[in-house]
C-alpha positions in Angstrom: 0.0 0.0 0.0 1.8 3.0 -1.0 -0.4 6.0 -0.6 -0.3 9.3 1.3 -2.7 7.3 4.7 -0.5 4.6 5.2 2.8 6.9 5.1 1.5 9.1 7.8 -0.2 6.5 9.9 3.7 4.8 10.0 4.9 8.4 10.7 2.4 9.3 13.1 2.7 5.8 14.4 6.7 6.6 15.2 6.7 10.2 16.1 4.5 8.8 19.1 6.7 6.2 20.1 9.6 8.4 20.1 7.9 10.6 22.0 7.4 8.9 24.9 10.7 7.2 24.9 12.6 10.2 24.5 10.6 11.8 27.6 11.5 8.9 29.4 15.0 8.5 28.7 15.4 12.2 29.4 13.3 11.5 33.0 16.0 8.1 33.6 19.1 10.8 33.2 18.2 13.3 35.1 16.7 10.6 38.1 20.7 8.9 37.7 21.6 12.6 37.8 19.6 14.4 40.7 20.3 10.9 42.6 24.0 10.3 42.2 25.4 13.2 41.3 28.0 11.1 39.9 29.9 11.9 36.7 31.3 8.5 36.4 27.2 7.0 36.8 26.2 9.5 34.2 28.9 8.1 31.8 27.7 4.2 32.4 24.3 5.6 31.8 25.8 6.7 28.3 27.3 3.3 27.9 24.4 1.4 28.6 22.7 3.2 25.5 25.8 2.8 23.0 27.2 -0.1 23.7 23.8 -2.5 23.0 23.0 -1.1 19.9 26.8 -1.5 18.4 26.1 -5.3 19.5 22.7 -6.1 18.7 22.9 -3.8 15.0 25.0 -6.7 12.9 22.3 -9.3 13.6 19.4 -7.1 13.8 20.0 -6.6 9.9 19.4 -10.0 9.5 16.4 -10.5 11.3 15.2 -7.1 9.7 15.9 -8.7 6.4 14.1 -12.5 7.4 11.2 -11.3 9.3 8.2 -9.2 8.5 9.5 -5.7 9.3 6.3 -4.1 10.4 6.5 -6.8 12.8 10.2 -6.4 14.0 9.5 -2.7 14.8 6.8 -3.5 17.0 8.1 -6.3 18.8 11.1 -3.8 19.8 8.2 -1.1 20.6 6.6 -3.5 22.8 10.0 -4.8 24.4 10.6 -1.0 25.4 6.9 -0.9 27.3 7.2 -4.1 29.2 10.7 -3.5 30.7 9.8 0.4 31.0 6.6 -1.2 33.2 8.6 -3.6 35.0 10.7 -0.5 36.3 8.0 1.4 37.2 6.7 -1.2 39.2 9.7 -1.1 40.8 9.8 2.2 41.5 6.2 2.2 42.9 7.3 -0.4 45.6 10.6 1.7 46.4 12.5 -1.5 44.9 14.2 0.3 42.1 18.4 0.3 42.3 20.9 1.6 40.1 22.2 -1.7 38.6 18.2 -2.0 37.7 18.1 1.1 36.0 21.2 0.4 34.0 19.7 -3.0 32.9 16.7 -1.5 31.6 18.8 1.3 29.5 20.7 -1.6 28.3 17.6 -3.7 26.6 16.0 -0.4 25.9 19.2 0.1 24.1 18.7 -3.4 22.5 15.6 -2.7 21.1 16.5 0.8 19.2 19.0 -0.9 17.6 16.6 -3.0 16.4 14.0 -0.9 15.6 15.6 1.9 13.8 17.5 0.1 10.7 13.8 -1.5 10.8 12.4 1.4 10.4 14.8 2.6 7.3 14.4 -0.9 5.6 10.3 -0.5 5.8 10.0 3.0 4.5 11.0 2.2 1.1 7.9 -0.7 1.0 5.7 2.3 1.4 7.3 4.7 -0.5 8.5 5.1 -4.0 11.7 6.2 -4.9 10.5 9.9 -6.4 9.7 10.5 -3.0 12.3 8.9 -0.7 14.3 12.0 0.1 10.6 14.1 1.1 9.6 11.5 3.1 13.3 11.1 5.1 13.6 14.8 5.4 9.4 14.5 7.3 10.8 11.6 9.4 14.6 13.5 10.4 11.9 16.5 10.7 9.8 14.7 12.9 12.3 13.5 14.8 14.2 16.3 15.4 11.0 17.9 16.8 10.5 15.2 19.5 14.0 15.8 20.5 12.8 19.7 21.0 10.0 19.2 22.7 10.7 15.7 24.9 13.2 17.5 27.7 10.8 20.4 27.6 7.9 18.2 28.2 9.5 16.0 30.7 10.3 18.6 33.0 7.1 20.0 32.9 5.7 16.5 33.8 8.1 15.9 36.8 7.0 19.0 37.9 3.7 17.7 38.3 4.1 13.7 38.0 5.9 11.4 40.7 8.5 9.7 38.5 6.4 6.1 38.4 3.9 7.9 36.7 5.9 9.4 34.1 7.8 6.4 33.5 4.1 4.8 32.3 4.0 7.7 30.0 6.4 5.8 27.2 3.7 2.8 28.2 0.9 5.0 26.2 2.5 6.1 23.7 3.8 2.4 22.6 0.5 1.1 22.9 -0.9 4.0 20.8 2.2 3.9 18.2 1.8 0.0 18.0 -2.2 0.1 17.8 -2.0 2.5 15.0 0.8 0.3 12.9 -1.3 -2.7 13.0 -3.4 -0.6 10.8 -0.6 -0.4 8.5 -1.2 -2.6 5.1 2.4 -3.2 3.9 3.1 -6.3 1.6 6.2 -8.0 3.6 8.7 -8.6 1.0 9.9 -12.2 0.5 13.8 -13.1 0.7 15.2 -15.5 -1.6 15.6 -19.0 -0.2 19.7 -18.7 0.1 18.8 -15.9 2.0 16.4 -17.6 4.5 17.4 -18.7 7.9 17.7 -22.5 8.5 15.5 -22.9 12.2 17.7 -26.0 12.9 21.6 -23.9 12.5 19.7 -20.4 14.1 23.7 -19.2 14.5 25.3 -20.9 11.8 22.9 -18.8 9.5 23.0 -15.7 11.6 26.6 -15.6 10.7 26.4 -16.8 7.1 23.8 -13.9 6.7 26.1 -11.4 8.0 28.3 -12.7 5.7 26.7 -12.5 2.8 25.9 -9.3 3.5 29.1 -8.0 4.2 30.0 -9.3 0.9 27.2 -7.4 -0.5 28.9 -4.0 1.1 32.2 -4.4 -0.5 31.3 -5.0 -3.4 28.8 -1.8 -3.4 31.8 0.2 -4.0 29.5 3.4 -3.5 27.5 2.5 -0.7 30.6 1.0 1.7 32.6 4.2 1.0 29.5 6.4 2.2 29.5 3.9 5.3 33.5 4.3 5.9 32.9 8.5 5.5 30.3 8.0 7.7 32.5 6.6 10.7 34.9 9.2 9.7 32.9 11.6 10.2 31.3 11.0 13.2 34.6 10.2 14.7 35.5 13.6 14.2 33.0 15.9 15.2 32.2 13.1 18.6 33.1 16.3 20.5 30.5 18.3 19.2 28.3 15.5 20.4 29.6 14.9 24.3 31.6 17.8 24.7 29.5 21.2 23.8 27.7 21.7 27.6 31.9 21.7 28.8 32.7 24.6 25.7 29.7 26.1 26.9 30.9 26.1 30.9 34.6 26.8 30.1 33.7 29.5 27.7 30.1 31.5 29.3 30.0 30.6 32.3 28.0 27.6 34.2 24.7 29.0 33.9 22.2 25.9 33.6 20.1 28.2 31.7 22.7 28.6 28.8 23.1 24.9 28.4 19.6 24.5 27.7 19.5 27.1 25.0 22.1 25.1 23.8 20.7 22.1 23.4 17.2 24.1 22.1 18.9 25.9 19.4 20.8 23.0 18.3 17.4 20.8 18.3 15.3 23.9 16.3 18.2 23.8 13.7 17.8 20.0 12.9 14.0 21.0 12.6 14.5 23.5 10.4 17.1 21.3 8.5 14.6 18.5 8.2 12.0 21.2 6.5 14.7 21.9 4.0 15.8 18.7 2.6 11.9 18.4 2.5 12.2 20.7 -0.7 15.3 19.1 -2.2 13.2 16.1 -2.8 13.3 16.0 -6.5 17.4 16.4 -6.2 20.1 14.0 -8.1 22.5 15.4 -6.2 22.2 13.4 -2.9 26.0 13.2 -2.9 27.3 16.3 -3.1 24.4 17.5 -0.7 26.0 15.0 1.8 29.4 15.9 2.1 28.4 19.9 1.4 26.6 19.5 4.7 29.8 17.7 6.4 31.7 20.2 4.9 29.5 23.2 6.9 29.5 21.3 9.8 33.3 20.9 9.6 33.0 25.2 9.2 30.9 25.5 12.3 32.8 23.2 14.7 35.4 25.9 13.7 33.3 29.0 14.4 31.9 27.5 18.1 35.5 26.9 19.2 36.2 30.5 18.2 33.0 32.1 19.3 33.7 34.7 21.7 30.3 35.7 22.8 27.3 33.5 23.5 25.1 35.2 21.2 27.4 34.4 17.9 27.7 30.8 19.6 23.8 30.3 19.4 23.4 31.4 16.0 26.3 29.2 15.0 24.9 26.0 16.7 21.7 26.5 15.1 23.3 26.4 11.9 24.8 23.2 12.8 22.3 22.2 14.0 20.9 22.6 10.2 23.6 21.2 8.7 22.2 17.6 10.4 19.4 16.6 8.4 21.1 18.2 5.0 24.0 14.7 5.9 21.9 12.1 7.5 18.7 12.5 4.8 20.8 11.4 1.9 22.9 9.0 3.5 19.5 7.1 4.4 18.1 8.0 1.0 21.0 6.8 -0.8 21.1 3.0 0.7 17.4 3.0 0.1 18.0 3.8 -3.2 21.4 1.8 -4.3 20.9 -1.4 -2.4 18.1 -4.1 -3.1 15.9 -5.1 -1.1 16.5 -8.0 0.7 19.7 -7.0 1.4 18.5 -3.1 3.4 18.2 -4.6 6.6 21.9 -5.9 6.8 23.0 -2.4 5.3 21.2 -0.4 7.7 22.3 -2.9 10.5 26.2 -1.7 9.5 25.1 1.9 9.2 24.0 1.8 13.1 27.2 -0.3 14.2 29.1 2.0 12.3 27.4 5.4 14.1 27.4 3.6 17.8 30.9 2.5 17.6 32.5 5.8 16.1 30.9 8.4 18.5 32.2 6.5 21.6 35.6 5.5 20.0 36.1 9.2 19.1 34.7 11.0 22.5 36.9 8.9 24.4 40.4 9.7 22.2 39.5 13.9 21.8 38.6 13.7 25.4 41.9 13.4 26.7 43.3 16.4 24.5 40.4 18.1 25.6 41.5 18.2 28.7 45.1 19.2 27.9 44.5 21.4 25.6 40.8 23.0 26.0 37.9 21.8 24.0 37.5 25.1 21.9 41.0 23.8 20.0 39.9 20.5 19.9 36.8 21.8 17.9 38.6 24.0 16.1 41.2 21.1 14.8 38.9 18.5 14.2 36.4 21.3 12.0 39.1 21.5 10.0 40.2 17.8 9.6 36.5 17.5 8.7 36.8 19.3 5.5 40.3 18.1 4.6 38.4 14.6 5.0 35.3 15.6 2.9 38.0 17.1 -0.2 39.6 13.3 0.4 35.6 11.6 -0.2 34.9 13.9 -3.0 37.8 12.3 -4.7 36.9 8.9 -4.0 33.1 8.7 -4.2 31.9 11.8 -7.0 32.7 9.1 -9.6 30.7 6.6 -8.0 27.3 8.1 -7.3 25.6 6.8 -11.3 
């Protein structure tokens, strides 16, 4: 069914998912915060969201690419509900601990890195080509909205909410999201047999799938160099991701209120990103729109190291902030549209692995010169080996995109 209804009911269906996950996650933070006051809990807090979804994302391509993927996104929606209920039971009885807490992040965790690639893989069932790029730019828009509004709305809600209570919050809005995709009439596609999983060698053909689609990647010439620019990239501008509340601090002072308009700039940007490669739907020129974008972002790490008041620094972020949606669109777009079928799953599955194990790998490396030498160089030196990488890409993938 590929009409207009069943591509907002799957994008109304996700939007208020996220919704209530993102409020929760947000609500599980500051609780680990306000409770522990404990940088070192806050950083295994960050760990328990990473490090699941760079294991589970190699085999969840598989099963993406086996099962029924309408079905694989809501068992993962309904895997988030039941262990988000079992902690607020928990919390109801006073029963909750720390290591509890960290568990549930962790198969949360599991179940985004399931969901997600699931999600990529599905949209092009419902969608046709002409209109891949519109309909990614809606979803990143989408998206990027939730992550404006979810901290907002989640300290509004503690205000008023005893934590159980808002913890049942992502309960409602999975059992809404899932009741409205089991509306969803989607054809599920069907693998070829080679590519079916044997039920009597479960592992053997885990791995042989993995395989095969590894195999798949390399000789994809186009889309395995987007993925290797991809963990560049992200390795490079990781600061940006972990680092900009400490440039903030060091550089305006501790002022909670300036981290916040921070992170609300930076959110509205990726909104207003998301409404613009809305417009470049039509566009051939995926490719070059990517690494432009990488190449701006590169630009603006530069300027927010440099920025000397906080006023240049917000309208700096924002445009950062813009820049978001303008890379991650057509790098979705573009696997949608190069690699067959059967096969999206797997390559979505290394497209998360890639993007969980690069942001961690990189924060932990730049944080230690960070710390010798101030984060404002480190983003200044890293903007720049952004855009000495994207000339290097431009090189290496321009001839590749037809």
């Amino acid at each position: 069914m590929k009409s207009s209804a069943a591509i907002g009911l799957f994008l109304g269906a996700q939007t208020i998912s996220l919704l209530g996950s993102l409020v929760v996650q947000f609500a599980i933070v500051w609780y680990v915060t306000i409770v522990t006051e404990s940088a070192t809990m806050l950083a295994v807090s960050a760990i328990s969201g990473f490090l699941p979804q760079l294991a589970v994302s190699m085999f969840a391509g598989v099963w993406i690419d086996k099962y029924d993927r309408k079905k694989v996104i809501i068992a993962a929606d309904v895997l988030t509900a039941l262990v988000t209920t079992g902690l607020a039971v928990l919390f109801y009885f006073h029963k909750e601990t720390m290591t509890v807490i960290f568990l549930v992040l962790v198969v949360r965790a599991l179940a985004t890195g399931v969901q997600m690639p699931a999600v990529n893989a599905l949209i092009p069932q419902i969608v046709g080509k002409e209109n891949l790029m519109r309909i990614n730019g809606i979803n990143s828009a989408l998206n990027s909205g939730m992550m404006l509004i979810a901290p907002l709305l989640g300290g509004v809600l503690l205000n008023y909410l005893p934590f159980t209570a808002l913890l049942f919050s992502d309960i409602i809005t999975a059992v809404v999201g899932v009741s409205l995709l089991m509306w969803l009439k989607v054809a599920p596609f069907k693998p070829d047999d080679k590519m079916a999983l044997s039920t009597g060698q479960w592992l053997k053909s885990t791995y042989l799938s993995v395989r095969q689609g590894w195999r798949y990647l390399r000789e994809n010439s186009l889309i395995f160099r987007v993925l290797f620019f991809q963990f560049v990239i992200l390795f490079l501008i990781s600061p940006s991701a972990f680092l900009n509340p400490l440039l903030v601090s060091q550089t305006f002072g501790k002022d909670i209120d300036l981290l916040s308009y921070a992170e609300a700039v930076y959110s509205l940007g990726m909104v207003i990103g998301g409404v613009v490669v809305i417009g470049l739907n039509k566009t051939k020129y995926k490719l070059q729109i990517m690494l432009a974008a990488a190449a701006l972002y590169g630009l603006f790490m530069v300027g927010l190291g440099r920025a000397d008041t906080f006023v240049l620094y917000l309208w700096i972020n924002l445009m950062a902030g813009v820049t978001v949606p303008c890379y991650n669109t057509p790098v979705t777009t573009l696997i949608q549209e190069k690699v067959t079928v059967p096969f999206q799953g797997r390559i979505f599955g290394f497209l998360q692995f890639v993007t969980a194990a690069a942001l961690p790998l990189g924060i932990i490396f730049f944080s230690q010169f960070a710390n010798l030498y101030g984060v404002g160089r480190i983003f200044v030196v890293n903007g720049v080996a952004c855009l000495l990488c994207v000339f290097i890409m431009w090189r290496l993938l321009f001839h590749l995109q037809n």
